[in-house]
N, C-alpha and C positions, 0 to 999 in steps of 0.2 A: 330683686327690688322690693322694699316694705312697700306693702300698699293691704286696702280693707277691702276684704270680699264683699259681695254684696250684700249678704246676708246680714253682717254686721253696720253695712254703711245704712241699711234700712232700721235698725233697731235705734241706733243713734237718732236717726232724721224720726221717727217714729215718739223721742222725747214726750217730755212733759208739754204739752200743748195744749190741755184743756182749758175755757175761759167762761163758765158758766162764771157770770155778774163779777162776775168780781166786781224779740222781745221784742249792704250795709255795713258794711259793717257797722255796729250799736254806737260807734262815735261819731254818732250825727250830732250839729250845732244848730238849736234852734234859736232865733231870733225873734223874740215874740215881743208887742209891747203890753206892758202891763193890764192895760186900759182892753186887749182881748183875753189876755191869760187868767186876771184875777179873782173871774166866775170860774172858770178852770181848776183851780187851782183851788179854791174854797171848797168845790164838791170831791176834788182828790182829796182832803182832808178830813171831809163828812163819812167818805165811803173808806177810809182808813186804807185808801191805794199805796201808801209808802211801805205801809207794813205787807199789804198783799205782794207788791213789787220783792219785798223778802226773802217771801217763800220763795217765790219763783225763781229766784237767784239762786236760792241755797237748790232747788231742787232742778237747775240747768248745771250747776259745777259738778253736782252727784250723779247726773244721769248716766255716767256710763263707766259707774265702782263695780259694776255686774260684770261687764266685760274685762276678759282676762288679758294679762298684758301681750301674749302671743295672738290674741284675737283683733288687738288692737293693732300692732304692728306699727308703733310709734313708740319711743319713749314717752314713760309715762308721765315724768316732771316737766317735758315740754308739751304733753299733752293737757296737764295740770293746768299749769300757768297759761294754755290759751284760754281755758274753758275760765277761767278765773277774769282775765283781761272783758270776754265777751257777755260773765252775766253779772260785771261790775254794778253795783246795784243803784251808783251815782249815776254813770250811765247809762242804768234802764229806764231810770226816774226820767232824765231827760229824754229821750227816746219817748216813751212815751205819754207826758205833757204836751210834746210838739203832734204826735198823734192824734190827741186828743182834742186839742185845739183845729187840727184841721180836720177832724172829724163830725164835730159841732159847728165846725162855721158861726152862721151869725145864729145860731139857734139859741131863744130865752131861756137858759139856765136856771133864771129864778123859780119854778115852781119844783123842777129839780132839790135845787139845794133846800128849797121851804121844807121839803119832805123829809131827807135825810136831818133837816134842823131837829126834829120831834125828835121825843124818846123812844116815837115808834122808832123812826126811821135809822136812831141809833143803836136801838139795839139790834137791826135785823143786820147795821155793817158791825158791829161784833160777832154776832154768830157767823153769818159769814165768814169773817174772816178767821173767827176760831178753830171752827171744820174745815175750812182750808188748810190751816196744819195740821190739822190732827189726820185729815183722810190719807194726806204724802202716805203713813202707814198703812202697807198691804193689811193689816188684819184689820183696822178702823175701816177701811175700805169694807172688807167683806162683813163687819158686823153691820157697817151702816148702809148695804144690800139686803143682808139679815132683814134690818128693819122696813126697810120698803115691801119686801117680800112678804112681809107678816101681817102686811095691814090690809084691813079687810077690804076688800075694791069696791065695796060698795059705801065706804063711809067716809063722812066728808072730808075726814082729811087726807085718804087716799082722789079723791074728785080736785079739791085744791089744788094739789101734788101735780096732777093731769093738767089742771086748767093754767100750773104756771110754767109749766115746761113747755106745752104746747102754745101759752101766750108769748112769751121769750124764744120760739121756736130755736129751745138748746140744743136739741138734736142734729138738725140739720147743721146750724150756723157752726157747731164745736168740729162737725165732720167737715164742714168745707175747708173750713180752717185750717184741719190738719192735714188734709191731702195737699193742700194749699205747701205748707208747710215743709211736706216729702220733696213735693217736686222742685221749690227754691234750695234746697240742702244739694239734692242731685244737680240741680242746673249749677248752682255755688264750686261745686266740686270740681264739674266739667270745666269751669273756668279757670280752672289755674291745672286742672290734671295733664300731663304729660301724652303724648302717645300711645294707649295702650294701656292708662289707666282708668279713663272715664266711662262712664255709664250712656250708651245712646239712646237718643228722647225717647225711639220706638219703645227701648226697653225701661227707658223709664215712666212713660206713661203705663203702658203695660202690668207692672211691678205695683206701681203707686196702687192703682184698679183694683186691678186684683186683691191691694188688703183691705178696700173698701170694707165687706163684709164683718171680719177682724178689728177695726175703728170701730165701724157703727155700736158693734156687740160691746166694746171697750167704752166707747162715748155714755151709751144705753146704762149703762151701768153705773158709771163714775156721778149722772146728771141722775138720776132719781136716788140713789146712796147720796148723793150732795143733799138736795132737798129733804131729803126724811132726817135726813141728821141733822143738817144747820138750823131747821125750821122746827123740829122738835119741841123746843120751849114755847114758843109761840102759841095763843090761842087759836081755835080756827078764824075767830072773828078779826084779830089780829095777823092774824096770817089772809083772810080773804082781802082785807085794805090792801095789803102790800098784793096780791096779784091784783085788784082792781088799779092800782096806783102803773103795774106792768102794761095793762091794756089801753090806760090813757093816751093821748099825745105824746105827753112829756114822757110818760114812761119805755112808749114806743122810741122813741127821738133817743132818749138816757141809752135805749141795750145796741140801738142799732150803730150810734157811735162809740160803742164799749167792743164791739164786736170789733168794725172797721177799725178800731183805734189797735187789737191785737194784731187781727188779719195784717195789720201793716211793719210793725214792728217784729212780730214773729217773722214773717217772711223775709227779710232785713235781716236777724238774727241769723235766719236759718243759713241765709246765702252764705253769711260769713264765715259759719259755723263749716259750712262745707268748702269752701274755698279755701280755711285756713289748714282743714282736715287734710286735704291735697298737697300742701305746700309742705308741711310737717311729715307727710307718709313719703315724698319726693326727696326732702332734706334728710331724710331718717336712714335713707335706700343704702344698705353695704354694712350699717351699722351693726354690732351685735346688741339686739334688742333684749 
């Protein structure tokens, strides 16, 4: 019978999951009326979310070109085209709008959106969202480590750096996330796995745990390489507005439902991701792969 050892079914669920500021299956229909969505929907355009929702697509269809096709143990073309179906990037968009809006609730967006209106506020979602492409690359990754690594800890823009990771508490929030994350892939799986192919909770809580350590070191890395690269142009004086603007209300309110808007959608994702993973390793069985 084709089916993924564990080893591979945790590298997979293990994806692209990071959500410093910036998917159920993903064809959820949201019903929104205008009159809730359209403060919504103006700050997804301030913070350049369509294009972020991009990357994330293009870097869910690739996550697993690493994995050899005997590791996979699925045909590949039908593994293609789920992974294509699931980080359809129409239906990420809506996925998460409808998120987004229930995450906000009746919360005043206006002072929100007045912020990203500025040039500050626009140039910090371009950089943003430029080092979000750019870090996908393992060595951008490691130069923009390089760069945190280099700065002197005692000067303000390493202090900054501290006071905005620690104010957006990315550390913790990008790690729950992604355990978060493991564990709906694995429960997704068990849903549709057969007899004898599923993973049990014992062992998958276990399993998730245990790479706690492994995340964090992974997270640690990816969120201060993020900052020292994306925030690079920025003055510090311009750069300390934007963490003063993180430690506000409205700022606190902006990450806490950017967080909950991933946490919800990724999980969603994940399930599907693994329950469709099951069906295809089931339908695959006898096959010469």
């Amino acid at each position: 019978m084709a089916y993924l050892n564990f080893s591979v079914l945790k590298s997979i669920a293990s994806g692209p999951v990071l959500r410093a500021m910036l998917l159920a299956p993903v064809a959820l229909v949201f019903s929104l009326s205008s009159a809730v969505s359209a403060p919504v929907d103006r700050l997804m355009d301030l913070m350049k979310f369509r294009d972020v929702i991009a990357v994330l697509s293009e870097e869910g269809r690739s996550m697993s070109d690493d994995i050899s096709d005997e590791e996979l143990g699925i045909p590949r073309a039908a593994w293609d085209e789920m992974m294509t179906r699931l980080y359809d990037e129409e239906r990420l968009e809506v996925a998460f709008r409808g998120a987004l809006v229930d995450a906000f609730g009746d919360a005043d967006l206006g002072p929100a959106v007045a912020f990203f209106e500025t040039d500050l506020g626009q140039e910090i979602a371009e950089l943003e969202l430029n080092a979000r492409r750019a870090i996908g690359d393992e060595a951008v990754l490691q130069a923009a480590g390089d760069l945190w690594a280099e700065l002197d800890p005692s000067s303000e823009r390493s202090s900054l750096i501290e006071s905005y990771v620690n104010t957006n508490d990315l550390i913790e929030m990008n790690i729950i996330g992604s355990l978060n994350s493991d564990m709906a892939y694995y429960r997704g799986f068990n849903a549709q796995a057969l007899d004898g192919m599923g993973v049990d909770e014992a062992t998958i809580m276990r399993e998730v745990w245990a790479g706690e350590p492994e995340a964090r070191a992974r997270v640690t890395e990816w969120v201060y390489g993020f900052s020292a690269l994306a925030y690079q142009p920025l003055s510090d004086e311009d750069f300390a507005t934007y963490v003063d603007f993180g430690k506000s209300e409205t700022g606190q309110t902006l990450n806490l439902a950017m967080f909950a808007a991933f946490d919800s959608v990724y999980a969603d994702l994940a399930r599907g991701l693994g329950a469709g993973t099951a069906v295809l390793a089931q339908s695959s069985a006898g096959q010469d792969l």
